[in-house]
C-alpha positions in Angstrom: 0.0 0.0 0.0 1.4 3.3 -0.6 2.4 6.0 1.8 0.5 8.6 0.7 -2.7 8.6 -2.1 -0.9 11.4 -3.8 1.1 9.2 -5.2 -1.9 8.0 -7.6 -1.8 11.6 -8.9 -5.4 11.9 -8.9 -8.0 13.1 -6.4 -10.8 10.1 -6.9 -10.1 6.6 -6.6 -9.9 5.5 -9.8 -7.2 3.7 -11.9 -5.6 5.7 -14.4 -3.3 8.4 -15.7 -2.2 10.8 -13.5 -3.9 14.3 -13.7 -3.5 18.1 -13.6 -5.2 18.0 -9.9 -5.0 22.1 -8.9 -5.1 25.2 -11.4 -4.2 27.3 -8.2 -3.6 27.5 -5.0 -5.9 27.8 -2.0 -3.6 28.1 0.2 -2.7 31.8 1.7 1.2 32.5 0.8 1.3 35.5 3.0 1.9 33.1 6.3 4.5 31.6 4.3 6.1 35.5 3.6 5.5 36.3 7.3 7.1 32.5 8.6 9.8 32.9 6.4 12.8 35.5 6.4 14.1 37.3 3.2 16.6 35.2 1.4 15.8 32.0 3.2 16.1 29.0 1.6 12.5 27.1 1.6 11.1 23.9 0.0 7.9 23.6 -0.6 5.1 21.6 -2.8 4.6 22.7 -6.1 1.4 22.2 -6.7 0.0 24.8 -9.0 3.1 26.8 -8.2 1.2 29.9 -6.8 3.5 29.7 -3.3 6.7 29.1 -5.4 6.2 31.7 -7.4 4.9 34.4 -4.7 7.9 33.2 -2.2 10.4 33.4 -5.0 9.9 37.6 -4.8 12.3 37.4 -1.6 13.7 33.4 -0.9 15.3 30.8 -3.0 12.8 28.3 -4.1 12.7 24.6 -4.6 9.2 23.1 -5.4 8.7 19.4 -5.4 5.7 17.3 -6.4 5.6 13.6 -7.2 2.5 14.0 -9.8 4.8 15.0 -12.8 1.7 16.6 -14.5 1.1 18.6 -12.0 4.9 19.5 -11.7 5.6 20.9 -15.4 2.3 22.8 -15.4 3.7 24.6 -12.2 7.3 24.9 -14.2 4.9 26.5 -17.2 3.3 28.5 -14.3 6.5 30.7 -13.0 7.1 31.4 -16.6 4.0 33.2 -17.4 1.9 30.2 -18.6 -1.6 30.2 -18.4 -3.9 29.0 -15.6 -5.6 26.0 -16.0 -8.7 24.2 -14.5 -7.5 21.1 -12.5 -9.8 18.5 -11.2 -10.1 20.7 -8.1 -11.2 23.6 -10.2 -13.8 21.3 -12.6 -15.6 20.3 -9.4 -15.9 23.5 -7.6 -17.6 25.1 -10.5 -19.7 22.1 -10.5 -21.0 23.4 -6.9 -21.3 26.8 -7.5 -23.8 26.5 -10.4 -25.6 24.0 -8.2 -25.8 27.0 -5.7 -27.6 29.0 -8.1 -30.5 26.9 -6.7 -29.8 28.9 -3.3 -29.7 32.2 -5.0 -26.3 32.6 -5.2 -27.0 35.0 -9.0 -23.5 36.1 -9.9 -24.4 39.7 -9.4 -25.4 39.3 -6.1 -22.1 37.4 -4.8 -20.3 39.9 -7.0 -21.5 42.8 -4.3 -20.8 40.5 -1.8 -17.0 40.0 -2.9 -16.8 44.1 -3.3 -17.2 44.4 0.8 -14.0 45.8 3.1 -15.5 46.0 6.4 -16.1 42.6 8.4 -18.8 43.8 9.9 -20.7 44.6 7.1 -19.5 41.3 5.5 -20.6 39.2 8.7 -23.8 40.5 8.0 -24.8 40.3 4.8 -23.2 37.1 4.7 -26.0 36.1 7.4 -28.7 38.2 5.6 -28.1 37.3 2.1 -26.0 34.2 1.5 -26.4 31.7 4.5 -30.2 31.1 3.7 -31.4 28.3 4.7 -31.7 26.7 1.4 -27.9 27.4 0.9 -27.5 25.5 4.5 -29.5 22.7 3.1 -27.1 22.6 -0.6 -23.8 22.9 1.4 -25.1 20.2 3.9 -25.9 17.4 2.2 -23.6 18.1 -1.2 -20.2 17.6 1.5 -21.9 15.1 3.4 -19.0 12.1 3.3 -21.5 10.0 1.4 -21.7 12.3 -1.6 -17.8 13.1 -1.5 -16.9 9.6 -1.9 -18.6 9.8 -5.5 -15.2 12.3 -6.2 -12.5 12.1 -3.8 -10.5 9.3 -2.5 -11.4 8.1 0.8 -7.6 8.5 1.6 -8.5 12.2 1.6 -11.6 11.8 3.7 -10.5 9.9 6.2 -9.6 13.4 7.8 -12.4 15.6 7.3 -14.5 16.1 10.6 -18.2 15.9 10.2 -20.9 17.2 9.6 -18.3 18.3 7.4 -20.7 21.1 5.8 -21.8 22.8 9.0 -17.7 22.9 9.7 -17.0 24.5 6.6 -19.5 27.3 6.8 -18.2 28.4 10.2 -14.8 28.6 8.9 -16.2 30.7 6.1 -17.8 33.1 8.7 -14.6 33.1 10.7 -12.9 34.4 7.1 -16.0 37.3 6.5 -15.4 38.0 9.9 -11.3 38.9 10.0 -10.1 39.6 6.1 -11.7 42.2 3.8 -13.0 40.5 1.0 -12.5 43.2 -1.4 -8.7 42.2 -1.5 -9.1 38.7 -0.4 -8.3 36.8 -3.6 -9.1 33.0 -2.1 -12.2 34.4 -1.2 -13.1 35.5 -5.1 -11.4 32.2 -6.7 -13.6 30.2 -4.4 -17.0 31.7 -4.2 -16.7 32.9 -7.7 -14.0 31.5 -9.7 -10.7 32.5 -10.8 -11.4 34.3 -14.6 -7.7 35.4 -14.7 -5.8 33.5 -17.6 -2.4 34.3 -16.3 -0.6 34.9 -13.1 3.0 36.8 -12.1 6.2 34.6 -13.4 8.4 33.8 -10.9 10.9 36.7 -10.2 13.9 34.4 -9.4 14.7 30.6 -10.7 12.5 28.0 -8.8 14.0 24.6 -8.9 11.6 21.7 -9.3 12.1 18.7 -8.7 9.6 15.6 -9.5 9.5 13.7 -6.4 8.2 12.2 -3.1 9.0 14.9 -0.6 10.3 12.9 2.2 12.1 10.9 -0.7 13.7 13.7 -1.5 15.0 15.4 1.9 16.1 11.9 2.9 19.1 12.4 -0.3 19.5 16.5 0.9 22.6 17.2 2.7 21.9 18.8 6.9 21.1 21.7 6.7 19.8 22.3 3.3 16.7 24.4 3.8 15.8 26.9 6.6 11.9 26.4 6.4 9.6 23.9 4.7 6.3 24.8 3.4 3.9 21.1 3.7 0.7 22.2 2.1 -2.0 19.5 2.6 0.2 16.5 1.7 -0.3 14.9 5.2 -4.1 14.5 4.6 -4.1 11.3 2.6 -0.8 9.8 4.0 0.0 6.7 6.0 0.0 6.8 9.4 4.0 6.6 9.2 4.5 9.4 6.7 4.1 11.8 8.7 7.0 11.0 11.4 9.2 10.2 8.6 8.4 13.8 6.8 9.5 15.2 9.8 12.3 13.5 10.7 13.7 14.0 7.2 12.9 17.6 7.7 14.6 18.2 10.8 17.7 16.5 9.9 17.9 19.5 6.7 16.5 22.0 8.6 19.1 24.9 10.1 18.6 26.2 13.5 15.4 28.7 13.7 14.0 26.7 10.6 10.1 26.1 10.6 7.4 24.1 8.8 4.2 25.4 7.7 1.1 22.5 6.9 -2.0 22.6 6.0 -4.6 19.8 6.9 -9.1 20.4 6.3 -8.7 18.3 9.8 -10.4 20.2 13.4 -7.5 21.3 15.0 -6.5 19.5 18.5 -3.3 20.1 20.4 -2.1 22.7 17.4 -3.9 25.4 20.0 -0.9 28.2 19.3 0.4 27.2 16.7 -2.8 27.0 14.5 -2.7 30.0 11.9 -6.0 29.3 10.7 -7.4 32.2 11.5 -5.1 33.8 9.7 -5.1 32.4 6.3 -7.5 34.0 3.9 -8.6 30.8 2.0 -11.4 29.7 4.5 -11.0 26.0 3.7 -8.5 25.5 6.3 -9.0 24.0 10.0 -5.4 23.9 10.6 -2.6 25.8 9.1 0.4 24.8 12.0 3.3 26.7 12.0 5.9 24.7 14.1 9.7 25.3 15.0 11.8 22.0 14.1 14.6 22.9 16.8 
């Protein structure tokens, strides 16, 4: 059995080629630039290469992913390629047409999307958007029993449930703390990302197609002075995760940290959860941990 299900390169269970999973990233890069110091050396998961690319401003970069689809389109990413819809992307849209049936019209989450002040947000996120009929949508289309249909159960094995009730308090946490006018998670999410391109990278990334542990198990001591997980521990074997670490620690210099990401409830992460903190709203954990 493999360590992780990412090694499958796809998000369902299926058999088959491995796929272009994320167009973007959902993950808030500005922890990332505040974890980080200016001309550190970081490693991180390529992904779509949106954190590569927005770290590369002011650190040296090496992005890694073992999905090599997933890997060139982020290398075709930090050179000014396009954005394109992942698997990830093709199912959210999915979902928001479906919450047309709520009331969700364009225009109206458009206005929504133009807010700056929380307050104002909190409310006519209350008034307007959390109707009941949008409770009943979000409910039962992220009940575990519908997400099997898509997702691996690898990668639901973490989710806490009702996982739809979860979600839409960690949305209301987001309305409540980040503008949403200049919140662009909250506008690729709840609306969709129309850009076609993104920034290029301003300084050579190095990426490299393979297993992360794998790969800071061959890295000299000392290689990296901060380590930027993503999600990759939801969907792993129960032994991954010390071994990620370990590998980590052992290339880590002193004062180096790791940032991951996991949809999980957080437990013991109680001060050192940055949650709160990241824009994207998806998030129940977002640990930032010394490794020394």
């Amino acid at each position: 059995m493999p360590e992780t299900h990412w090694e499958s390169g796809r998000l369902d269970g299926r058999h088959g080629p491995q796929r272009l999973l994320f167009g973007r990233v959902y993950e808030d890069s500005a922890i990332e630039a505040k974890v980080f110091p200016a001309g550190s050396r970081i490693v991180c998961i390529a992904s779509a290469g949106c954190t590569a690319i927005d770290l590369s401003a002011d650190h040296t970069v090496t992005a890694v992913d073992l999905n090599p689809v997933q890997l060139e389109y982020a290398r075709r990413r930090a050179a000014g390629g396009p954005v394109e819809p992942g698997m990830a992307e093709r199912g959210m849209a999915l979902g928001r047409r479906m919450l047309r049936l709520a009331g969700w019209r364009p225009a109206l989450v458009e206005a929504f999307l133009q807010l700056d002040d929380p307050a104002a947000q909190t409310s006519f996120w209350r008034d307007r958007l959390e109707t009941r009929r949008f409770r009943f949508l979000v409910d039962n289309l992220l009940r575990l029993s519908v997400l099997r249909a898509v997702y691996a159960t690898p990668l639901l094995q973490v989710l806490p449930t009702p996982f739809g009730a979860v979600l839409r308090a960690r949305m209301r946490r987001c309305w409540s703390r980040h503008a949403n006018r200049s919140n662009p998670y909250a506008r690729a999410l709840l609306a969709g990302d129309s850009s076609s391109t993104g920034p290029k990278a301003l300084s050579p990334i190095r990426f490299v197609c393979a297993d992360l542990a794998s790969f800071l198990e061959t890295r000299p001591a000392g290689s990296f002075d901060g380590f930027s997980f993503s999600n990759i521990l939801d969907g792993a074997g129960p032994g991954y995760r010390e071994r990620l670490f370990q590998a980590a620690q052992r290339t880590g210099t002193k004062g180096s940290k790791v940032v991951h990401r996991s949809f999980a409830a957080p437990g013991s992460e109680v001060g050192t959860n940055w949650a709160a903190d990241d824009r994207s709203f998806l998030w129940g954990i977002v640990s930032v941990v010394p490794l020394h």
